[in-house]
N, CA, C and O atoms as CSV, one atom per row, in Angstrom:
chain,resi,resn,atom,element,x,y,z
A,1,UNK,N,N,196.393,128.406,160.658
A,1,UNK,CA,C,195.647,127.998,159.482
A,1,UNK,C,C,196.294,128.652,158.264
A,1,UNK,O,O,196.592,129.827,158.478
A,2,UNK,N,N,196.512,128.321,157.363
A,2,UNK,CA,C,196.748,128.713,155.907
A,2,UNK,C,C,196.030,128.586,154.701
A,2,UNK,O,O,195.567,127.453,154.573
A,3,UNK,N,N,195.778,129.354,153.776
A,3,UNK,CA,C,195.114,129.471,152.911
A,3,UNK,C,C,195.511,128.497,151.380
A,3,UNK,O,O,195.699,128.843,150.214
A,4,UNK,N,N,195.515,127.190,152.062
A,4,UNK,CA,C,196.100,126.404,151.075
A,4,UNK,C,C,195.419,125.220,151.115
A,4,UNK,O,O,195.403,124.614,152.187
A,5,UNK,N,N,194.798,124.723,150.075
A,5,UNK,CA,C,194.054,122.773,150.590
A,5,UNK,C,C,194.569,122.193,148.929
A,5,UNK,O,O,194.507,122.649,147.787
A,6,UNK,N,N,194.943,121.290,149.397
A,6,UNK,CA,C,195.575,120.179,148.652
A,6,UNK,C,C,194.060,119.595,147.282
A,6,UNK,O,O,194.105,119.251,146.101
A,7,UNK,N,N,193.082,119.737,148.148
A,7,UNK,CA,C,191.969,119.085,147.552
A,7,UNK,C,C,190.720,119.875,146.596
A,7,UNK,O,O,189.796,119.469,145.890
A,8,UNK,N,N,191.196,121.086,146.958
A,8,UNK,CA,C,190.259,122.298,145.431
A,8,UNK,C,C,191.382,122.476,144.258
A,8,UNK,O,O,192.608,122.388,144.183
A,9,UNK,N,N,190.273,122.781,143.364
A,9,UNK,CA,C,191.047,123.274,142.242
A,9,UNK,C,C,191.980,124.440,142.121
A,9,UNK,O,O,192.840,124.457,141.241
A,10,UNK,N,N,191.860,125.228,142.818
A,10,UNK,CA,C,192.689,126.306,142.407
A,10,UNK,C,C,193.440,126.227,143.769
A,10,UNK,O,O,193.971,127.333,143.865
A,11,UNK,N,N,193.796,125.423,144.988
A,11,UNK,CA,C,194.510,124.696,146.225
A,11,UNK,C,C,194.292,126.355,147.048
A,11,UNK,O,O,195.332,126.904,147.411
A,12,UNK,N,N,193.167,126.966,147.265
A,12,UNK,CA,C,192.963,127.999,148.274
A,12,UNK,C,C,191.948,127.299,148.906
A,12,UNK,O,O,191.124,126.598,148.320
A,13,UNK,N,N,192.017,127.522,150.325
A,13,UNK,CA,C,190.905,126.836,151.369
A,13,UNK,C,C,189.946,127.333,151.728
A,13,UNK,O,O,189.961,128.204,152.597
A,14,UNK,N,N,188.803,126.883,151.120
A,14,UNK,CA,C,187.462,127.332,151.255
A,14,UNK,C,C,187.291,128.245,152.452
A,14,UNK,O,O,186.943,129.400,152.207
A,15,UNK,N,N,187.452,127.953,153.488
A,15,UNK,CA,C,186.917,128.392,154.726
A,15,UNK,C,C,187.599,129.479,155.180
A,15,UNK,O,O,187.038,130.305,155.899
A,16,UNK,N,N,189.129,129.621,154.739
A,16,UNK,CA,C,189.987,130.691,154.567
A,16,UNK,C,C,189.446,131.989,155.236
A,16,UNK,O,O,189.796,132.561,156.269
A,17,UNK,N,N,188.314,132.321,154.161
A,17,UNK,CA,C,187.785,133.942,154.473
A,17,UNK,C,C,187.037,134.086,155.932
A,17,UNK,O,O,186.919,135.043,156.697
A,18,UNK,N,N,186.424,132.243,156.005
A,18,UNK,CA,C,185.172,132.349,156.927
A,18,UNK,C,C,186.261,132.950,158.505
A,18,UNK,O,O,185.707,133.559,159.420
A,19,UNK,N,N,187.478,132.697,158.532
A,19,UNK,CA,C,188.545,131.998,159.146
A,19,UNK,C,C,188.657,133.778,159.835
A,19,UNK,O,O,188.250,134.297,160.874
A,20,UNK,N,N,189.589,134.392,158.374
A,20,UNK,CA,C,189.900,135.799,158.434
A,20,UNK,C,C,189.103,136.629,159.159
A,20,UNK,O,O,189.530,137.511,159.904
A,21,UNK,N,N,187.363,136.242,158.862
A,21,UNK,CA,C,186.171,137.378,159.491
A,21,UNK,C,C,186.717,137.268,160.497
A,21,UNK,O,O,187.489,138.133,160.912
A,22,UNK,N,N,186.479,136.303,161.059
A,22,UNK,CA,C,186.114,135.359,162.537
A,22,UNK,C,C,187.644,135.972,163.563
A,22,UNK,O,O,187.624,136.174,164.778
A,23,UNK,N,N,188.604,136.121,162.825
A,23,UNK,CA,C,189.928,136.084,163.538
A,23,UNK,C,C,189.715,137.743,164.069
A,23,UNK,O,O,189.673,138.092,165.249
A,24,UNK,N,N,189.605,138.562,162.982
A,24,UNK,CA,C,189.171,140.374,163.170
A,24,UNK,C,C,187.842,140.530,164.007
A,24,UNK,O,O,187.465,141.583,164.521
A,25,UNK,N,N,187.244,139.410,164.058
A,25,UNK,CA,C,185.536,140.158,164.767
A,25,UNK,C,C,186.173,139.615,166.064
A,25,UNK,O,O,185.875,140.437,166.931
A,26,UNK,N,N,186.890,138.651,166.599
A,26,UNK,CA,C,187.293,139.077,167.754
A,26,UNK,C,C,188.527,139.517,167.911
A,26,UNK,O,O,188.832,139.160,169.049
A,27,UNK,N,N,189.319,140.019,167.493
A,27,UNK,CA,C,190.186,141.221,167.328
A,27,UNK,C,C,189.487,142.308,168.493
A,27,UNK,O,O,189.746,142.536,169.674
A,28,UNK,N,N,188.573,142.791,167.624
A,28,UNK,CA,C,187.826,143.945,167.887
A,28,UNK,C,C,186.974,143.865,169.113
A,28,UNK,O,O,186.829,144.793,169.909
A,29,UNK,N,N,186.336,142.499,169.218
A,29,UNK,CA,C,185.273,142.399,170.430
A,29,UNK,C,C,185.979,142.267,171.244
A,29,UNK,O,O,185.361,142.513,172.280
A,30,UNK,N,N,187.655,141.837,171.605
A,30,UNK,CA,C,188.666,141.948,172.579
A,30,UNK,C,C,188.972,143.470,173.071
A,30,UNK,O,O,189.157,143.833,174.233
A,31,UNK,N,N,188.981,144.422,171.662
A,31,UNK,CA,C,189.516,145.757,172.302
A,31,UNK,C,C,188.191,146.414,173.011
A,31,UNK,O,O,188.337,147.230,173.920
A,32,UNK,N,N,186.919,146.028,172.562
A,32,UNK,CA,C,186.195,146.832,172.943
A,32,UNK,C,C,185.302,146.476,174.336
A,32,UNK,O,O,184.386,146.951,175.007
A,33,UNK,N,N,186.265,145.235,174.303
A,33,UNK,CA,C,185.904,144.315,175.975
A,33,UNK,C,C,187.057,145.078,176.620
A,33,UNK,O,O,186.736,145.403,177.763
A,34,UNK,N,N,187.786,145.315,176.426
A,34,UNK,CA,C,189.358,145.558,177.250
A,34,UNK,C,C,188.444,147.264,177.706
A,34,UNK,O,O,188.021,147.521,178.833
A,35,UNK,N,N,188.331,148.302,176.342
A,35,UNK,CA,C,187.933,149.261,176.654
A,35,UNK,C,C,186.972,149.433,177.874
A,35,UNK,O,O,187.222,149.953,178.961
A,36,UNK,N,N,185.979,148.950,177.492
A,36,UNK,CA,C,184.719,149.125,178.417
A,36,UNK,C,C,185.117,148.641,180.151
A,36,UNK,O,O,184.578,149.273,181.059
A,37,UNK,N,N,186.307,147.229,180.549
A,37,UNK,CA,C,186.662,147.013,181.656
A,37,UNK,C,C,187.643,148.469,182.058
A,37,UNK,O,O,188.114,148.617,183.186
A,38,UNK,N,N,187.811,149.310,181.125
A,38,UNK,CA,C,188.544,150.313,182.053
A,38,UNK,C,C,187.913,150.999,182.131
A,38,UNK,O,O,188.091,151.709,183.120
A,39,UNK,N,N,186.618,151.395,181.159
A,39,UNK,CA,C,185.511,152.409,181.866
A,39,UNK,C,C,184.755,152.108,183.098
A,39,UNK,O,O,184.271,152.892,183.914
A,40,UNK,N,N,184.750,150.985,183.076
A,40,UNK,CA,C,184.030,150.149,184.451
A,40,UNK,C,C,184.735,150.150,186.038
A,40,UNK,O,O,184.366,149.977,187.199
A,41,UNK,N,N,186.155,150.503,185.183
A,41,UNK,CA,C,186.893,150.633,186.755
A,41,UNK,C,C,186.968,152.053,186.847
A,41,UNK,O,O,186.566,152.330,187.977
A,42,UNK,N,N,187.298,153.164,186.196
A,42,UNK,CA,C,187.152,154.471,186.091
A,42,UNK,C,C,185.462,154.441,186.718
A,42,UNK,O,O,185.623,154.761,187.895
A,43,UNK,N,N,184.678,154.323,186.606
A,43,UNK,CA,C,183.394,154.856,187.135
A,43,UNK,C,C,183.589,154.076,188.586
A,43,UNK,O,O,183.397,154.801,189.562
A,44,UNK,N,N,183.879,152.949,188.810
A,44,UNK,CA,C,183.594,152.641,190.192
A,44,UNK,C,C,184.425,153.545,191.363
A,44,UNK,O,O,184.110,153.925,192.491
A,45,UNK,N,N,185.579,153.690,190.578
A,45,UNK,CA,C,186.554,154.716,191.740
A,45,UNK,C,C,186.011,155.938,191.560
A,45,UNK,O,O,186.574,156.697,192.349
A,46,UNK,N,N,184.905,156.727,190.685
A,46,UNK,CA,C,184.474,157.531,191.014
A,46,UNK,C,C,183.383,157.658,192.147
A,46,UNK,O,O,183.282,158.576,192.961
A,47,UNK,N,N,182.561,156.502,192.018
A,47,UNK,CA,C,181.571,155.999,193.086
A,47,UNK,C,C,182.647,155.809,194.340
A,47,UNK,O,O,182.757,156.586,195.289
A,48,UNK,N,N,183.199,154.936,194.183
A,48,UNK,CA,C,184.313,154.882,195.729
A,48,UNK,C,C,184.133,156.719,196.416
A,48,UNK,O,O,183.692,157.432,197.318
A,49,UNK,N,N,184.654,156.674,195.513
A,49,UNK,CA,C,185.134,158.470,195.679
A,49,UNK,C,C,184.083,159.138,196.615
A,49,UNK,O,O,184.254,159.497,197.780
A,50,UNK,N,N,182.524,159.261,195.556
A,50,UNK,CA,C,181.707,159.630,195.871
A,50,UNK,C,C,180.927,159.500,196.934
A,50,UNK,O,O,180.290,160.323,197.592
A,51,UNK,N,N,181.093,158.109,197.030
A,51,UNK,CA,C,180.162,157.751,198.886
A,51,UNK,C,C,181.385,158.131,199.998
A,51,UNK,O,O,181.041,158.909,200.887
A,52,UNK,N,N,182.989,157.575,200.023
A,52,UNK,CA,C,183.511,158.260,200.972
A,52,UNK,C,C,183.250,159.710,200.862
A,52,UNK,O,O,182.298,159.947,201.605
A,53,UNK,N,N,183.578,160.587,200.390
A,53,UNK,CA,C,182.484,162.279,200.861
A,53,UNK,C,C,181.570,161.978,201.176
A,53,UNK,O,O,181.289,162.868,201.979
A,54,UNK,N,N,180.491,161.085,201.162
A,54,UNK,CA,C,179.314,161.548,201.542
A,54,UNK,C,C,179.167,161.167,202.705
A,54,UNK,O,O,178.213,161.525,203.396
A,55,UNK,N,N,180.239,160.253,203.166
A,55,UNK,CA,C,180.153,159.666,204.405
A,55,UNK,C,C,180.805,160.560,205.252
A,55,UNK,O,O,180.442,160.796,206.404
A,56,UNK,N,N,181.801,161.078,204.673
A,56,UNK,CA,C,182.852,162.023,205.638
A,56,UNK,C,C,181.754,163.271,205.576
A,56,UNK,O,O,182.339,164.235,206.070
A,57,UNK,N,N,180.469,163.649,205.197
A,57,UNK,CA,C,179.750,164.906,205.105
A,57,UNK,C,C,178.799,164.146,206.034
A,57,UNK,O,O,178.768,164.873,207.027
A,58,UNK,N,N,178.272,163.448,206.194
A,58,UNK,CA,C,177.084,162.914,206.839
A,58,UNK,C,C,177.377,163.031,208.718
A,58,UNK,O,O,176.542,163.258,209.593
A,59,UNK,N,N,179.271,162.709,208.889
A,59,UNK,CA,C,179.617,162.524,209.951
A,59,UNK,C,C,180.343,163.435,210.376
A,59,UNK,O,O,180.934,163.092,211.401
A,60,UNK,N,N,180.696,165.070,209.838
A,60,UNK,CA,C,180.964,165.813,210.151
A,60,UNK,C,C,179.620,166.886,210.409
A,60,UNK,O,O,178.527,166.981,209.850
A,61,UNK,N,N,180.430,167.821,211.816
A,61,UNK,CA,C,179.041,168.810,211.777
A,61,UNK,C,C,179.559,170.130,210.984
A,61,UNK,O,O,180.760,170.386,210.908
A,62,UNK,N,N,178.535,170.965,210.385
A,62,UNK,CA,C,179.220,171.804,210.007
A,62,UNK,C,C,179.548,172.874,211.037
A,62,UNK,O,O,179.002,172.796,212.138
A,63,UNK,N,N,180.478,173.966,210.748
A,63,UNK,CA,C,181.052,174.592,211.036
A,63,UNK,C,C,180.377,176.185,211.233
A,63,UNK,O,O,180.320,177.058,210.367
A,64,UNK,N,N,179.836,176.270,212.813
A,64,UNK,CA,C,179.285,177.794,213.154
A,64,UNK,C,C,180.151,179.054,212.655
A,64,UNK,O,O,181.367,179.185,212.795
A,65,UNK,N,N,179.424,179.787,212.155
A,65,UNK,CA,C,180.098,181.069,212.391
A,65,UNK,C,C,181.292,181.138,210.491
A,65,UNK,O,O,182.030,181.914,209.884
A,66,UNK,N,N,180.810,179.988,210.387
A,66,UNK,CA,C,181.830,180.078,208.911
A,66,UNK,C,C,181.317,179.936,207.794
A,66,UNK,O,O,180.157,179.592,207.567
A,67,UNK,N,N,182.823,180.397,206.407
A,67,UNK,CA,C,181.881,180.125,205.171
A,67,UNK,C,C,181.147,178.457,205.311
A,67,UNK,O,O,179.981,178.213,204.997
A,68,UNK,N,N,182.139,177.429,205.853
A,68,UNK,CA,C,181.382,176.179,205.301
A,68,UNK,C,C,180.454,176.275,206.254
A,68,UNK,O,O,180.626,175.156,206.739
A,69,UNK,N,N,179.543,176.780,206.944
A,69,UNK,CA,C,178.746,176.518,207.677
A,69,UNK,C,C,177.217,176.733,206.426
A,69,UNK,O,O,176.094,176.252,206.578
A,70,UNK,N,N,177.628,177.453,205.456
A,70,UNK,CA,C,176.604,178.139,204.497
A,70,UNK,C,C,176.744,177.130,203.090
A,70,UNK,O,O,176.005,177.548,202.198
A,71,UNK,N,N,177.344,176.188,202.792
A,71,UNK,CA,C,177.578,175.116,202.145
A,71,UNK,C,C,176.670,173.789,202.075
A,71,UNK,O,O,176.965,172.723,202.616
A,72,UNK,N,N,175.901,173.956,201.569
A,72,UNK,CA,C,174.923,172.286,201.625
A,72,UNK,C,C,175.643,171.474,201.519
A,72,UNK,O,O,176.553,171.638,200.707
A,73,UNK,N,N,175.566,170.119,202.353
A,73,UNK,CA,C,176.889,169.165,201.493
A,73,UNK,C,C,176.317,168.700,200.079
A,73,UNK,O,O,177.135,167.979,199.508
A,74,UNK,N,N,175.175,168.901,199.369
A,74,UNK,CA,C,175.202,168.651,197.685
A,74,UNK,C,C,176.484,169.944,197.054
A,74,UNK,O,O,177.013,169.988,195.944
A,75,UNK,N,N,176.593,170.486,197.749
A,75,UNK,CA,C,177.678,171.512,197.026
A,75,UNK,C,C,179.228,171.236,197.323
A,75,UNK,O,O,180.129,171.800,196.703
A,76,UNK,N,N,179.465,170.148,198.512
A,76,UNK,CA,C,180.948,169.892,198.395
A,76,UNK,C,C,180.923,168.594,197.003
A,76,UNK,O,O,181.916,168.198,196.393
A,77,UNK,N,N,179.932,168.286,196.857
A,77,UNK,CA,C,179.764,166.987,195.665
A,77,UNK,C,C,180.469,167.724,194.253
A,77,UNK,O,O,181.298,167.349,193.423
A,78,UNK,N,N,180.067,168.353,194.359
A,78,UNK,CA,C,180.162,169.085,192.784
A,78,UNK,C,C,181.386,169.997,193.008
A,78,UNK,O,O,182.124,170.090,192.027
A,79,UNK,N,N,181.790,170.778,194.250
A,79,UNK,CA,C,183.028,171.480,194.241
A,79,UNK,C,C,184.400,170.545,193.872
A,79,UNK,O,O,185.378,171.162,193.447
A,80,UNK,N,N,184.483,169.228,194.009
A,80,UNK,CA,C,185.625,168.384,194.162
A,80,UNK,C,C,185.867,167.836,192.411
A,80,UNK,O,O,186.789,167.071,192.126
C-alpha cells in the first residue's frame, strides 16, 4: 500500500494511517504471541520434568540406614 490516491486533494490516502496502526498492532501482537509460545513450552518441560521425578520417587523405595532414607520426596522436588 502507499500513501498516495490520485483522487484527494492533497493525493495522500485517507486510510494510510488507518493502514500504519493496523500494520504495528500486529507487529506487536505477533511478538507477544511468539513470546508467550516459548513461555508455554518452557513451563511444560518443566512439568515434563516434574512428574518424571515424581514418578521415579513414587517407584523407588527409599533407602535404609541412609541420608536419603531421611528425605521426604517433597524435598527431592525442590533440591533439583
Amino acid at each position: 500500500m502507499e500513501n498516495y490516491c490520485a483522487f484527494s486533494k492533497n493525493h495522500t490516502c485517507l486510510k494510510w494511517l488507518d493502514y500504519v496502526i493496523t500494520r504495528q498492532e500486529l507487529e506487536e501482537a505477533d511478538s507477544l504471541c511468539h513470546g508467550n509460545w516459548i513461555e508455554i513450552q518452557r513451563k511444560n518441560q518443566y512439568i515434563r520434568k516434574r512428574q518424571t521425578m515424581r514418578q521415579s520417587l513414587k517407584s523407588t523405595p527409599p533407602i535404609i540406614g541412609d541420608v536419603a532414607s531421611c528425605i521426604r520426596p517433597e524435598d527431592y522436588l525442590t533440591m533439583a
